[in-house]
C-alpha positions as CSV (number, residue, x, y, z in Angstrom):
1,X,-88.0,54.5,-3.1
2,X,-85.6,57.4,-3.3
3,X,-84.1,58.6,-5.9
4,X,-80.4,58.5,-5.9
5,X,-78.7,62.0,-5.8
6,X,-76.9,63.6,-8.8
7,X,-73.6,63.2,-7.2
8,X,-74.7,59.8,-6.7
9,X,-75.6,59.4,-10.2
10,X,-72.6,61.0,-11.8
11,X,-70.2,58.8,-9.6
12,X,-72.3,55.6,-10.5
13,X,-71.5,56.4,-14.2
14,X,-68.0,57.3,-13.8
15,X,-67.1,53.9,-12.1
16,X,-69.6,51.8,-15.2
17,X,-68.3,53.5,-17.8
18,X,-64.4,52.7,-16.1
19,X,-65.4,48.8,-15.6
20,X,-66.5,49.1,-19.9
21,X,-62.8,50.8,-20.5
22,X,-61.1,48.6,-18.9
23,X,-63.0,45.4,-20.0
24,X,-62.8,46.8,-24.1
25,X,-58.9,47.7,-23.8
26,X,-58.5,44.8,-22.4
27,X,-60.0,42.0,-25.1
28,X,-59.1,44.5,-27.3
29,X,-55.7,44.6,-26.6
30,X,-55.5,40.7,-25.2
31,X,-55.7,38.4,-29.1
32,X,-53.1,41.1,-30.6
33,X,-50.6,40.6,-27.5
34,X,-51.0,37.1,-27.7
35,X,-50.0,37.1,-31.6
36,X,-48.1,33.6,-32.7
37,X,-48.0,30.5,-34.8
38,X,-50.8,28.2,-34.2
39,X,-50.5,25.1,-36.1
40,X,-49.9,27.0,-39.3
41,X,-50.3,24.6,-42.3
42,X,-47.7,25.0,-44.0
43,X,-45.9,22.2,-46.7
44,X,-42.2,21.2,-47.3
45,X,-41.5,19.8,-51.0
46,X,-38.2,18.0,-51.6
47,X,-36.8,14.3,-51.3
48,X,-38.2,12.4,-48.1
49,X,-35.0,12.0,-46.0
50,X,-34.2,15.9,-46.1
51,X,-37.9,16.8,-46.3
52,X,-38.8,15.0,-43.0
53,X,-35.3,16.8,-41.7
54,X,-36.7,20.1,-42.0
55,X,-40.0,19.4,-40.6
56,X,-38.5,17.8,-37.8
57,X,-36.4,21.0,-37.5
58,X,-39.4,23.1,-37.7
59,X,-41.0,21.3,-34.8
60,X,-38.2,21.0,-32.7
61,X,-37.7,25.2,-33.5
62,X,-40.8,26.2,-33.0
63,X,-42.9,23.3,-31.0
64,X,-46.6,23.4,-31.8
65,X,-46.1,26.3,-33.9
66,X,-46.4,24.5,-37.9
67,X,-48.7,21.5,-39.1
68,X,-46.4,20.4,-41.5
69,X,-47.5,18.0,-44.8
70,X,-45.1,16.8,-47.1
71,X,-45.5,17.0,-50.6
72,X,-43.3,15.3,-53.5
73,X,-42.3,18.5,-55.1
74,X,-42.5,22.6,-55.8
75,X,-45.1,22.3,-58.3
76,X,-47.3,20.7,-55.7
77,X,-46.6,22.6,-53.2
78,X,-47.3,26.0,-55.4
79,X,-50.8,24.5,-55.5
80,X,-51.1,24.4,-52.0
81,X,-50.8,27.6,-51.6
82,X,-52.6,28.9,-54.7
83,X,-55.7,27.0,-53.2
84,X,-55.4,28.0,-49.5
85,X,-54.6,24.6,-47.8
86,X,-51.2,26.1,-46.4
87,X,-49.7,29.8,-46.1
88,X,-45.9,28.5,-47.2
89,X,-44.2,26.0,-48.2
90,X,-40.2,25.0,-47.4
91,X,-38.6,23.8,-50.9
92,X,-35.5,21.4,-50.6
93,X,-33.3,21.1,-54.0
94,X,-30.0,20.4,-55.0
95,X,-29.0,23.7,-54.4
96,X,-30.5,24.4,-50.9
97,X,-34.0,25.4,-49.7
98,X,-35.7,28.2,-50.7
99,X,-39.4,29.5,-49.1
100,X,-42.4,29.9,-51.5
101,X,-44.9,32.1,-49.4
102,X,-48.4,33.4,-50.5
103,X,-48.4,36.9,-48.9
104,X,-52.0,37.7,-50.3
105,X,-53.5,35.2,-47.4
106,X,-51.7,37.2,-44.8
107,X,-48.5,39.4,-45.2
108,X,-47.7,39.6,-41.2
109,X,-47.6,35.5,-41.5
110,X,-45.6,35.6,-44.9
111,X,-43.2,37.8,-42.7
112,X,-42.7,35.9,-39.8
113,X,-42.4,32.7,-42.3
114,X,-39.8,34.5,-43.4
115,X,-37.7,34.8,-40.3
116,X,-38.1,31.1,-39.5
117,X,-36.6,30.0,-42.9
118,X,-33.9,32.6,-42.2
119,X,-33.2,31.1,-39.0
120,X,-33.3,27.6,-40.2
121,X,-31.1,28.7,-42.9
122,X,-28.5,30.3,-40.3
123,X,-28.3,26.8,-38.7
124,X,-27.2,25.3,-42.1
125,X,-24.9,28.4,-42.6
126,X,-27.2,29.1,-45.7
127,X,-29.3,32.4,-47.1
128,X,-32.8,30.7,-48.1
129,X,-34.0,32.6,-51.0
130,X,-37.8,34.1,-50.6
131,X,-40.7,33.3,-53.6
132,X,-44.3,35.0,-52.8
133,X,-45.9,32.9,-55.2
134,X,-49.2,34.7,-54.2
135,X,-48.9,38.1,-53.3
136,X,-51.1,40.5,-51.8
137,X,-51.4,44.0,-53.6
138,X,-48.5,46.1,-54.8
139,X,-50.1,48.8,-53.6
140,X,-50.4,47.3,-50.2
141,X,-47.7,44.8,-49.8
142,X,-47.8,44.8,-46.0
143,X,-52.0,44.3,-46.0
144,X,-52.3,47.9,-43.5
145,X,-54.5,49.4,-46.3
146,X,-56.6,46.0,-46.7
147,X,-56.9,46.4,-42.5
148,X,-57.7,50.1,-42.4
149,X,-59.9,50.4,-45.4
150,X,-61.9,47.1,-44.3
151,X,-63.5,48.5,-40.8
152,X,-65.6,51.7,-42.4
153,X,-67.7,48.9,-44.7
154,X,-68.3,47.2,-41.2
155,X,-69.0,50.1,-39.4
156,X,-71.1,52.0,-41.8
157,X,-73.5,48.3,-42.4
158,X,-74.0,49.1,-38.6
159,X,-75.1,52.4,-39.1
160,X,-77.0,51.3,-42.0
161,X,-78.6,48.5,-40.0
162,X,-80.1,50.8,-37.4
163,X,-81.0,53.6,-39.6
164,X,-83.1,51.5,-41.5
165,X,-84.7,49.9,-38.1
166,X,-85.4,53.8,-37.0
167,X,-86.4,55.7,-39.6
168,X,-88.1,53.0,-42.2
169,X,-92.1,52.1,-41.9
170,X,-92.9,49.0,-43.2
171,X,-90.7,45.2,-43.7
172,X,-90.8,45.7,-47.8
173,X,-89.4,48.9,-47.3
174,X,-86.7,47.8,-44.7
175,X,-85.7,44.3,-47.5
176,X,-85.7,47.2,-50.2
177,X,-83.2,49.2,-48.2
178,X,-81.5,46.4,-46.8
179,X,-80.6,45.3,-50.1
180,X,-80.2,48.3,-52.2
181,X,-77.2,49.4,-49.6
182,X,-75.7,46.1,-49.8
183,X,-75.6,46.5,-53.8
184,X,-74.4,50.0,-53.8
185,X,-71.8,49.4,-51.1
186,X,-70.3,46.2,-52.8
187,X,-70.6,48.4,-56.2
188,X,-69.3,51.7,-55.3
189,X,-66.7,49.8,-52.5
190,X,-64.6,47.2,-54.7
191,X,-64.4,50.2,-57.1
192,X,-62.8,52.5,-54.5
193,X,-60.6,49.8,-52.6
194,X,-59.5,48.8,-56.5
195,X,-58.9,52.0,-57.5
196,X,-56.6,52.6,-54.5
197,X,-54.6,49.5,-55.3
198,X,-55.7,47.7,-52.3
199,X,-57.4,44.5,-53.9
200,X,-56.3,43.1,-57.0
201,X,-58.4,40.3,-59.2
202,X,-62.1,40.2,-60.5
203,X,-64.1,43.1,-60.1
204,X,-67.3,41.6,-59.9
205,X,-66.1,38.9,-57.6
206,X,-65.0,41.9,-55.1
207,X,-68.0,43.5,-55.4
208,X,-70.0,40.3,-54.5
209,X,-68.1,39.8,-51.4
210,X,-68.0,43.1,-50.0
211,X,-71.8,43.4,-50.9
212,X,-72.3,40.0,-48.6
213,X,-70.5,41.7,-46.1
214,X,-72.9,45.0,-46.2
215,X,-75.8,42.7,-46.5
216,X,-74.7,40.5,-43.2
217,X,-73.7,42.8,-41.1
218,X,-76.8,45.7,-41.9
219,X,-79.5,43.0,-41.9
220,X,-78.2,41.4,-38.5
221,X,-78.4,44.8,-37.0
222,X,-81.7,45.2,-38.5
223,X,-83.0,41.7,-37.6
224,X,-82.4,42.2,-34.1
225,X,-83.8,45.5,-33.4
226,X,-87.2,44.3,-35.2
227,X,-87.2,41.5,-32.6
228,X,-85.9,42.6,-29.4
229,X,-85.7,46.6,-30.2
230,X,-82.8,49.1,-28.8
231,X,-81.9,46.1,-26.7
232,X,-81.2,44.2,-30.0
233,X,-79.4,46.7,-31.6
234,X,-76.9,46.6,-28.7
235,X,-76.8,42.9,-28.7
236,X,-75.7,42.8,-32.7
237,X,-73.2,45.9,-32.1
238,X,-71.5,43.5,-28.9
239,X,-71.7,40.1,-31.0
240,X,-70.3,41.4,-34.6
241,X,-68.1,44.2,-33.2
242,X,-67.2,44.2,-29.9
243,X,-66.5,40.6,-30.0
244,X,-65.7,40.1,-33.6
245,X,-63.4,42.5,-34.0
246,X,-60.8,41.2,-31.8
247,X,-61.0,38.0,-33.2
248,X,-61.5,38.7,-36.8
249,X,-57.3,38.4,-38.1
250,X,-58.1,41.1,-40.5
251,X,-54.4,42.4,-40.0
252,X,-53.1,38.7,-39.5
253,X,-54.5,35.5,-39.5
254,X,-56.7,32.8,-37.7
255,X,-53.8,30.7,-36.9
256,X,-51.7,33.8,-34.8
257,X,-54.7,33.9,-32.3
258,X,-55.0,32.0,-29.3
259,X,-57.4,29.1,-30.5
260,X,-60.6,28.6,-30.8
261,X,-61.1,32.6,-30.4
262,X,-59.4,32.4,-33.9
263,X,-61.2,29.9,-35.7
264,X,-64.3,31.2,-33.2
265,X,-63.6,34.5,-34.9
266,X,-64.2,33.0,-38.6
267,X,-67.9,32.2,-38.1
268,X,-68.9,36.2,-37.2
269,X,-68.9,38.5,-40.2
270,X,-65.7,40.8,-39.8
271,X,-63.5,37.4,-39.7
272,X,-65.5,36.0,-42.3
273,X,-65.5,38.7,-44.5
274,X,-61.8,39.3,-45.0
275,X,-61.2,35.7,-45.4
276,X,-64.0,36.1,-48.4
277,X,-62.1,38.8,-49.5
278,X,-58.6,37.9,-49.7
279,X,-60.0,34.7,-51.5
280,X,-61.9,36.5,-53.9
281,X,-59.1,39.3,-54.3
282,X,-55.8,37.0,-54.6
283,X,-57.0,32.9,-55.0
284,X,-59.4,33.2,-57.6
285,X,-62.3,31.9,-55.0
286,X,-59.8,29.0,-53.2
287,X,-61.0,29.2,-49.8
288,X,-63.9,30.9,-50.0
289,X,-66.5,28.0,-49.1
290,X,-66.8,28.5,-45.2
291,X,-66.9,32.4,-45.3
292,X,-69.1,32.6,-48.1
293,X,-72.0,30.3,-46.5
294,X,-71.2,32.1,-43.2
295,X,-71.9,35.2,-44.2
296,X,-74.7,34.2,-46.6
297,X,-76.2,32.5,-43.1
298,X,-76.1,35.6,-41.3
299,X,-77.8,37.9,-44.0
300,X,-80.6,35.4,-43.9
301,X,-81.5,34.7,-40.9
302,X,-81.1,38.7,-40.4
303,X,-83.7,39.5,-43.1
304,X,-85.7,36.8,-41.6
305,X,-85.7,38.6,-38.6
306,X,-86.7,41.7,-40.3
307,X,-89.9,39.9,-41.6
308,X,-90.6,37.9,-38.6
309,X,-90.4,41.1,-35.9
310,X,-91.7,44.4,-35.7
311,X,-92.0,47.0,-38.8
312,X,-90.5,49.6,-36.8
313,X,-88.4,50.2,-33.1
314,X,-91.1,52.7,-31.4
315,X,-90.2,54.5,-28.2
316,X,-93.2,54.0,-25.0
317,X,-94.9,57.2,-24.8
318,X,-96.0,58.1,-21.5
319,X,-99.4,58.0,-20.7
320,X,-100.9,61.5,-21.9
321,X,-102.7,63.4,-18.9
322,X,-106.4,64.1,-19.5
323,X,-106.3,67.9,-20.2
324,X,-109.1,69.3,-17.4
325,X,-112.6,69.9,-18.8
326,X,-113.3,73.7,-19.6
327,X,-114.9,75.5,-16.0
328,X,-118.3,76.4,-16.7
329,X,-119.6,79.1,-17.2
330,X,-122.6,80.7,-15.2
């Protein structure tokens, strides 16, 4: 069969590598367009007759937008918030209502919370005063550090992930790697993203999560290529980035994507991991069940992986040519 030409060739890669563009700007591009209140949990506190009022006020504001409980009063719905069963929580009193937010599960939905008490307020011809009874980081109020400084750990456990499927002979050696990055980066990590006033709460705690992370994401990437080579390393990098990212609410939060991409989003490491994180960072651990075993699910079965497939991605050689015997001599 004959060969295509180079024009061919070059025009054949010019119109794939379009098609990719197009198809990554556009899922890229697609969950953060279609940002918006998805049954947001949220709690109103106060006597029932005014209570049920605002929900009802909510719903008929905003349809679909809040799955509203109601709770007898502030100091239960503070706990609600402080253990990650709601992002806010409406507050009826004598005086008015007030909004208690918890800004450290998502500051873009603490904000837009925000505006809907405002406008519910505006109705009643009242200001509604603004609590953040759990707040992100004062050096990172608006969560854009927490967002930009989160996708180099993910990135880099990639990088780690295939280096160690290249360059490393031998499984023990891979697991020793493996897990020697995913110490260092959850030790030297916290400390930098605490140090920059990014994440508040234990240190240790920090460290564990972002070492999970490291570990799930590198040994994924590892896993795959022992079993299915280059071809698996491509696979993890479509599955955990390509696909995760979009749907991972790192700037915002599961309930603002178009569902079930975001709860689909939760059980892939990027989504998992900064769920893990803001737990860890601002609820003392509330919340972290699901992302904690998800994570912990994907290092393992990626370190099985690593012991069940090959010690090391090798390239096919060609054949070599028999070199011609040496002419004799007369």
């Amino acid at each position: 069969m004959r060969s295509p030409s180079p024009t061919a060739r070059a025009i054949g890669i010019a119109v794939g590598i379009t098609i990719a563009l197009v198809a990554l700007v556009s899922w890229f591009t697609w969950p953060a367009k279609e940002l918006a209140p998805r049954d947001v949990p949220i709690v109103v506190a106060g006597p029932a007759p005014a209570a049920s009022g605002v929900a009802q006020r909510l719903d008929s504001a905003r349809p679909g937008a809040f799955e509203v409980t109601l709770v007898p009063d502030e100091a239960a719905a503070d706990a609600a918030l402080r253990d990650r069963s709601a992002y806010a929580a409406f507050i009826v009193g004598p005086s008015g209502m007030s909004l208690h937010t918890a800004s450290g599960a998502s500051p873009a939905l603490a904000q837009l919370l925000g505006q809907a008490a405002q406008e519910l307020g505006g109705a009643a011809g009242a200001q509604v005063e603004v609590v953040d009874v759990v707040p992100g980081s004062p050096g990172d109020p608006r969560g854009a550090g927490f967002a930009s400084g989160f996708l180099p750990f993910v990135l880099l456990s990639m990088v780690a992930g295939i280096a160690f499927s290249a360059a490393v002979t031998g499984k023990l050696a891979r697991l020793v790697g493996l897990l020697l990055f995913a110490v260092l980066a959850g030790t030297l990590g916290a400390a930098v993203l605490q140090w920059l006033d990014i994440l508040a709460g234990s240190y240790l705690a920090t460290a564990g999560a972002v070492a999970l992370l490291a570990l799930a994401v590198s040994a994924s990437i590892a896993g795959l290529a022992a079993v299915a080579g280059p071809a698996g390393i491509g696979l993890g990098v479509l599955v955990i980035f390509l696909f995760g990212n979009p749907l991972s609410a790192v700037a915002a939060a599961p309930e603002l994507l178009p569902q079930p991409w975001g709860m689909i989003g939760q059980y892939l490491p990027i989504g998992a991991g900064a769920t893990l994180l803001r737990s860890v960072a601002f609820f003392d651990g509330a919340g972290s069940a699901m992302p904690l075993w998800t994570l912990a699910a994907w290092a393992v079965v990626g370190l099985v992986l690593v012991v069940l497939g090959r010690a090391r991605i090798r390239h096919v050689a060609a054949p070599a040519t028999a070199e011609p015997a040496p002419a004799a001599t007369s």
